[in-house]
N, C-alpha and C positions, 0 to 999 in steps of 0.2 A: 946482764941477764937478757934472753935471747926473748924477741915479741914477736908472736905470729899475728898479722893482722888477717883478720877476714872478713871478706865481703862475698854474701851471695848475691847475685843479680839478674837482672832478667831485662833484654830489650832497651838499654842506655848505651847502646854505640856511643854517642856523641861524645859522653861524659868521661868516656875508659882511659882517656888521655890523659886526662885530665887527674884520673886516682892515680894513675902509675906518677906522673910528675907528682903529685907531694907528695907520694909516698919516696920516690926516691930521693927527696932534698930534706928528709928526715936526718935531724942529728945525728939521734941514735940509729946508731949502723947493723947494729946486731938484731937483726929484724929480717922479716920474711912476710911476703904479699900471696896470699892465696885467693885464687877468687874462684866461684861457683858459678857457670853461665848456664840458663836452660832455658835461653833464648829460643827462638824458632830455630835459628842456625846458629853455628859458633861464630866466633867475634873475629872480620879480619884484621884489626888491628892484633890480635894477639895469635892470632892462626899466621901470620906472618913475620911475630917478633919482633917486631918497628921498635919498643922497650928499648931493647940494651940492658936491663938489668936484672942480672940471673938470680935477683934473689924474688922474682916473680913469680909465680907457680899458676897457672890458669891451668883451669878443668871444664871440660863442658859435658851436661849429660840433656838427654832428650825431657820437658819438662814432667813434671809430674810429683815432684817432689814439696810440702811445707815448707814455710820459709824455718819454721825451727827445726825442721828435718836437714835443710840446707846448711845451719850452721852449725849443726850438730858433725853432720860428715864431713865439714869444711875441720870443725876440732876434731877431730879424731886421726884427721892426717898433717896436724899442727907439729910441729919441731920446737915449738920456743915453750918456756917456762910461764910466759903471761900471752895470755886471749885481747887482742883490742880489735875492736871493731870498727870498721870505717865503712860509712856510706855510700854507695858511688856514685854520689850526687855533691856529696857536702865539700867543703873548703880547712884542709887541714895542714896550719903555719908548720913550719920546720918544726919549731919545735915540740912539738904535740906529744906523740911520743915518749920524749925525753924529759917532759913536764907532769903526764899521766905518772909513768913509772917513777918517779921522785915520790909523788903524793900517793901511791900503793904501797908504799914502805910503811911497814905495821899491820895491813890490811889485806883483805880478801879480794876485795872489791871496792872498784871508784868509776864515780860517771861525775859528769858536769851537773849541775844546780840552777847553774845561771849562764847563759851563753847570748851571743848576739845572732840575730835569723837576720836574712834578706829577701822582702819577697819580689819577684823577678818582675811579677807584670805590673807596677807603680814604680818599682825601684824604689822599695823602702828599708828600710834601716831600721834595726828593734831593738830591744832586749828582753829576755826573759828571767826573772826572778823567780822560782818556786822556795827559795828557803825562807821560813816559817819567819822571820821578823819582817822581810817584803811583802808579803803577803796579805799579811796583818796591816801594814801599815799602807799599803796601796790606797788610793781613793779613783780611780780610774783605770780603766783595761783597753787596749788594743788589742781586737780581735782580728785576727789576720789568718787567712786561710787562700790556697796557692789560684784560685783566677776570680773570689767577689771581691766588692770594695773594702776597703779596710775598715772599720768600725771602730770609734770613739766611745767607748757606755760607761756608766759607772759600776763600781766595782760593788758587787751584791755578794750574796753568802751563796751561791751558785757556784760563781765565777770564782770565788775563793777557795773553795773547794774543789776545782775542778783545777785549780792552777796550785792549791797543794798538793792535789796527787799526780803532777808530771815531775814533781821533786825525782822519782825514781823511772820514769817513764822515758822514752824516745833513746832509745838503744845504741844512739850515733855514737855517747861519747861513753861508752861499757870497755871498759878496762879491766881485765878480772885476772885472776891464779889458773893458770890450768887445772889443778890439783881442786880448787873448788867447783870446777863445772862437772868433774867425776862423780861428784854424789849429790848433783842438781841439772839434769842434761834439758835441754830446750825443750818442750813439747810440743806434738805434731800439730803444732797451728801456724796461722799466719798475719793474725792480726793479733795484739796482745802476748806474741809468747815472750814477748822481755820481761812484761811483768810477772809473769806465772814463772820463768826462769828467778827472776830476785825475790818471788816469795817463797821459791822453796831453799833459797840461800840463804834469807833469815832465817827459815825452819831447820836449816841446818848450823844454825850459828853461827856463821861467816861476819868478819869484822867488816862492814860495809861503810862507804865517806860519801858524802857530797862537796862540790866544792863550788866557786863559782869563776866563770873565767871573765877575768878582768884584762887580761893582756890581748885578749884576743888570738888563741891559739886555734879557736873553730868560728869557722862563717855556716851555720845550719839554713840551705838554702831550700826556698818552696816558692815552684815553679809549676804548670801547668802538667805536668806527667807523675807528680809526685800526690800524695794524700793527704800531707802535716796541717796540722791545724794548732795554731797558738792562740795563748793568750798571755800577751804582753805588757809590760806596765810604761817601759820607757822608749823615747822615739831620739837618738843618738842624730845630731846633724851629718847628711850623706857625708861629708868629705870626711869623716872619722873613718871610714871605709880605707882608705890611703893611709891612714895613722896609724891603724891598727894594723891593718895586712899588706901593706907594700906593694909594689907595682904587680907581684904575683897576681892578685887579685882581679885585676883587670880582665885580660884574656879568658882567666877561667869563667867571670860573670859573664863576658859575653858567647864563650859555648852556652850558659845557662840560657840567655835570650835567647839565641838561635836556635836552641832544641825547642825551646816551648810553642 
């Protein structure tokens, strides 16, 4: 089954290199990169084709556009059967891909649950939990956001609430049906339209999953040019970094450092 990934983006030169390399060491082969630039000027990394791999597709148009307007036109000139979305910031293992589409088998729709973040400017190592028995069971939160101090507190009915509604939230790891974004399309915003997109895809009945990534197929990275704001329950020792994502990982954290 064929995956169109899409990424809209705006102003992360640094990072472009960085999406095309995992996307291209993707298992699954049957796949296609599309990206939206509306940068101030187009990308010369891709105005020149540096890639090599033509199942790349880059667009640039002058800004002006939503970001849920962007992924809206970014699906509409999709070729593949399944919608995945990738960040052009994030960190995504080979196998990712070929791991999402396993676990869409039955379903409409699948995002991650549980994922590991890194924040650049401590060099810290996380995890996040939103599925409903972590939550619950939490007694302490790491609040982590891309340039304050990290924060230790305890875990209140706040923060438990605020960390069970990112169960469906942060858009990075949306895996979906083409066929289900046809009668749920983005909405012209640009902060929140992933959630306003998956609530009108329960209101359409869509078989939706969460799952939680234990192997380490995505690094959800926040850095100083980025927004993300977590709240975390677990602190994994750095060198799990190498365990999980392999030497890969290396190079692309330090583009991360050196764009921030």
């Amino acid at each position: 089954m064929k995956i169109s990934a899409i990424v809209p983006t705006q102003a992360r030169e640094p990072y472009l290199r960085r999406l095309v390399t995992c996307f291209s060491a993707q298992t699954h082969r049957d796949a296609e990169l599309l990206i939206l630039d509306d940068s101030p000027a187009p990308s010369p990394y891709f105005v020149e084709a540096r890639h090599g791999d033509a199942r790349v597709r880059y667009f640039y148009m002058a800004p002006g556009l939503s970001l849920g307007e962007k992924r809206n036109w970014l699906i509409e000139r999709a070729t593949g059967e399944v919608i995945a979305h990738l960040d052009d910031d994030d960190y995504y293992a080979p196998a990712y891909l070929e791991t999402m589409l396993a676990e869409l088998e039955g379903h409409d729709f699948v995002k991650l649950s549980g994922w590991y973040c890194y924040q650049v400017r401590e060099r810290f190592l996380a995890y996040m939990d939103s599925e409903p028995d972590a939550v619950d069971a939490a007694k302490a939160a790491l609040l982590i956001s891309t340039v304050e101090p990290i924060v230790v507190s305890p875990m209140d009915a706040t923060m438990r609430e605020v960390l069970a509604n990112m169960r469906w939230g942060f858009g990075f790891s949306y895996v979906y049906r083409k066929e289900a974004w046809q009668a749920a399309k983005f909405p012209a915003m640009t902060f929140k339209e992933d959630i306003y997109f998956l609530a009108e895809l329960l209101k359409q009945g869509c078989r939706l999953k969460c799952l939680r990534d234990r192997r380490g197929i995505v690094l959800h990275i926040l850095h100083t040019t980025n927004t993300s704001r977590l709240i975390a329950q677990y602190a994994p020792p750095a060198f799990l970094l190498d365990e999980l994502f392999g030497a890969a990982i290396a190079p692309f954290l330090q583009d991360a450092v050196e764009a921030s």
